[in-house]
Structure formats: structure tokens, C-alpha cells
VMD Tcl script that draws the C-alpha trace (Angstrom):
set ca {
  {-13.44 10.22 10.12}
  {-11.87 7.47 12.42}
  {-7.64 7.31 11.16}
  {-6.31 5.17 13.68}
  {-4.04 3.04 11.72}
  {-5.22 4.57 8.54}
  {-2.64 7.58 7.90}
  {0.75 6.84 8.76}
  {4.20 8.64 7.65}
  {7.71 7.88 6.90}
  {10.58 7.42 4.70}
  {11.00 6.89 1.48}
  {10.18 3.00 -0.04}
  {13.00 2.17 -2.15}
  {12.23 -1.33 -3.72}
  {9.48 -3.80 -4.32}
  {9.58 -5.49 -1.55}
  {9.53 -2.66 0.76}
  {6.22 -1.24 -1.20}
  {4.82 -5.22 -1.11}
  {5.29 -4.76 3.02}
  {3.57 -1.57 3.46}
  {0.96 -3.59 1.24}
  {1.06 -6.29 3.67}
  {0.42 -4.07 6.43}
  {-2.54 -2.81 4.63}
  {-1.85 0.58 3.00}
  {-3.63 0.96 -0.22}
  {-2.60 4.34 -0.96}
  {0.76 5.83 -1.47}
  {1.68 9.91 -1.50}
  {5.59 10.14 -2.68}
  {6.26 13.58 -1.98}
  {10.08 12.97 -2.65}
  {11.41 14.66 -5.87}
  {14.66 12.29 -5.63}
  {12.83 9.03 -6.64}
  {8.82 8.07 -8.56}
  {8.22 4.78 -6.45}
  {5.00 4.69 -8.68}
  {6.17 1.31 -10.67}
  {6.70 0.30 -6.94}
  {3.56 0.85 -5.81}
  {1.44 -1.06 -8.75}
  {3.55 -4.00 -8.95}
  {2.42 -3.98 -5.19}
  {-1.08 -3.77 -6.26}
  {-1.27 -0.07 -4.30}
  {-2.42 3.03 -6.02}
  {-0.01 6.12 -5.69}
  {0.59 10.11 -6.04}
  {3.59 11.27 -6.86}
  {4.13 15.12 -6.32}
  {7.93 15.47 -6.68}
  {8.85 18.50 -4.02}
  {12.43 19.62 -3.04}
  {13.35 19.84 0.61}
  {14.20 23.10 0.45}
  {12.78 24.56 3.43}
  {11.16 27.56 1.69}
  {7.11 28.00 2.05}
  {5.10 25.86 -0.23}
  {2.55 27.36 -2.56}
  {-1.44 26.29 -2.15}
  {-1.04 24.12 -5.18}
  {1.34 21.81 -3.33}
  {-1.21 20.53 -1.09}
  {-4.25 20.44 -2.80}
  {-4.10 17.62 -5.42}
  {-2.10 15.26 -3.24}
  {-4.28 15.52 -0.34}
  {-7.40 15.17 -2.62}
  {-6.12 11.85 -3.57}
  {-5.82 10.96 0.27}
  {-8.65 12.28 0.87}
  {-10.69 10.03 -1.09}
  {-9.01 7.58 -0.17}
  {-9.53 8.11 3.22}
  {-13.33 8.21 2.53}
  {-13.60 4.53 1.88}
  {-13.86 2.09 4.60}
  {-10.63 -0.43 4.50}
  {-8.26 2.27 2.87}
  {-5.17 3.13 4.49}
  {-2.48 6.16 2.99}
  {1.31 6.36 3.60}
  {2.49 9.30 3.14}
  {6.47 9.54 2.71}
  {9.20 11.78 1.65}
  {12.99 10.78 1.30}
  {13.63 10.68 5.56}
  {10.00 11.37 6.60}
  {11.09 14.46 8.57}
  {9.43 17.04 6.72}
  {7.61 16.72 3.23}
  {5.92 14.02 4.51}
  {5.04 15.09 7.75}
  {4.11 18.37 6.35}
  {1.53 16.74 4.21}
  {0.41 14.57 6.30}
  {-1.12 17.24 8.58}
  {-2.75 18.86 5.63}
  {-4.38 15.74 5.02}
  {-5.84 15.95 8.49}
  {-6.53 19.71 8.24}
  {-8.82 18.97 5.24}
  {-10.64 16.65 7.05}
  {-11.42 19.33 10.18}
  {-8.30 19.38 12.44}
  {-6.42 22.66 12.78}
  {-3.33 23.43 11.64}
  {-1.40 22.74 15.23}
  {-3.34 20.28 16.05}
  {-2.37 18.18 13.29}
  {1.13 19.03 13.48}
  {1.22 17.86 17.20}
  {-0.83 14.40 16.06}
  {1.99 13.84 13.68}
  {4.83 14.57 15.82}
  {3.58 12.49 18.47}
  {3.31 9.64 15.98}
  {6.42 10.29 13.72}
  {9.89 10.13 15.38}
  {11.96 13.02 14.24}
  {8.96 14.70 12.17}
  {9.97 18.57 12.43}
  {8.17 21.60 10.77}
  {10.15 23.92 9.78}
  {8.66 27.77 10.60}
  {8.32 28.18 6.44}
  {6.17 24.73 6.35}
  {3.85 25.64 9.00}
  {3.32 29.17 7.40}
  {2.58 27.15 4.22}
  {0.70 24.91 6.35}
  {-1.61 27.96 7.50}
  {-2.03 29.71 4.73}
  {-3.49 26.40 3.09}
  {-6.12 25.99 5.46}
  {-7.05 29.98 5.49}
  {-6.91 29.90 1.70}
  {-9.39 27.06 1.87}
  {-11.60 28.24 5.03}
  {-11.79 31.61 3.44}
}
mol new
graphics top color blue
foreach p $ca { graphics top sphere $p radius 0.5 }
foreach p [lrange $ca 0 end-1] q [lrange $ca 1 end] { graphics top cylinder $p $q radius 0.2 }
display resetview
């Protein structure tokens, strides 16, 4: 699966006209991993479809269920020609980024591999040691 300028990451999209620019630049799909804020009004008055899976920044290892239903929804997304996902936590510096790669994970990169992708793409992405555990025991849990 091609994602160049498909799967981005960032902050967090605070008002309508933020959500109707991300819109504009052709994301369809939005994952709100922030717990602080549901942009999901945001995203349909935009006309996008979203997932909201509220997650503290807490830096402590996520369990398997984390993952699995937000990057599902990517996923699919992801599947159809002419989608595009934004995925996004409060800063875009670790929820986000941390999904992000499990989005690519599911769809055959490994778990460093994806990091690095988004790090090189994301300025200031960082995964914490607890997040990449998380990260790894995801894609053995789902490998396995």
C-alpha cells in the first residue's frame, strides 16, 4: 500500500476551521487520540469521518486494546483509493506518533522501521522506551 501523502501526524485540531483545512488538504479520516478534547463534531461538520480513542499522555506502556480498534479504522481507510488519515494527539509528539507507526506496522512495516518513517516525517515525534515496548508487543501479539 502506496502512503505518500496519505498518513500524516500532528497536533491536535481545535476548531472548525482547522478540521475544514485538513479537509481541504484532503484527509478524509481523522484518529483523535487526545483524551483532553472529542474533535468528532469537528470532523463531521467538515464532512470527515473520525475515531476518537481518548488516551492520557502518561508515558506508561499501552495495552493491545489501544491500538487495535483505532488502527482498524485507518486501516480501512487506508484501503480505499483517495483516502487520506491524520492521526493527532494534543502536541503530536507521542500518542499520535505512536499510533501512527502501528498503523504502518499493520500494514507490513516493522516496528523500527515505522518509528524511523515517522520521525523523519514528524518534527519533534519522540517514543518514549514504554511506547515502543507497547509498540512491540502489539505487533508480536498480532504476528503470533
Amino acid at each position: 500500500m502506496l502512503l505518500r501523502n496519505r498518513l500524516a501526524v500532528g497536533g491536535g485540531v481545535w476548531t472548525v476551521e482547522d478540521m475544514a483545512e485538513l479537509a481541504r488538504c484532503g484527509y478524509t479520516h481523522i484518529v483523535n487520540l487526545q483524551a483532553e478534547f472529542d474533535d468528532s463534531a469537528l470532523a463531521a461538520v467538515a464532512g470527515l469521518q473520525s475515531f476518537w480513542n481518548p488516551t492520557e499522555d502518561d508515558l506508561a506502556r499501552k495495552p493491545p486494546g489501544f491500538f487495535e480498534p483505532a488502527v482498524r479504522f485507518a486501516v480501512k481507510a487506508l484501503e480505499q483509493p483517495g483516502n487520506s488519515v491524520y492521526v493527532h494527539c494534543a502536541a503530536g509528539v507521542h500518542r499520535g506518533p505512536l499510533l501512527a507507526a502501528a498503523i504502518l506496522c499493520a500494514i507490513g512495516y516493522d516496528p523500527d522501521e515505522a518509528m524511523a518513517w515517522i520521525a523523519d516525517r514528524r518534527v519533534g515525534a519522540d517514543f518514549p522506551e514504554p511506547y515502543r515496548a507497547s509498540l512491540r508487543a502489539w505487533v508480536e501479539q498480532r504476528v503470533g
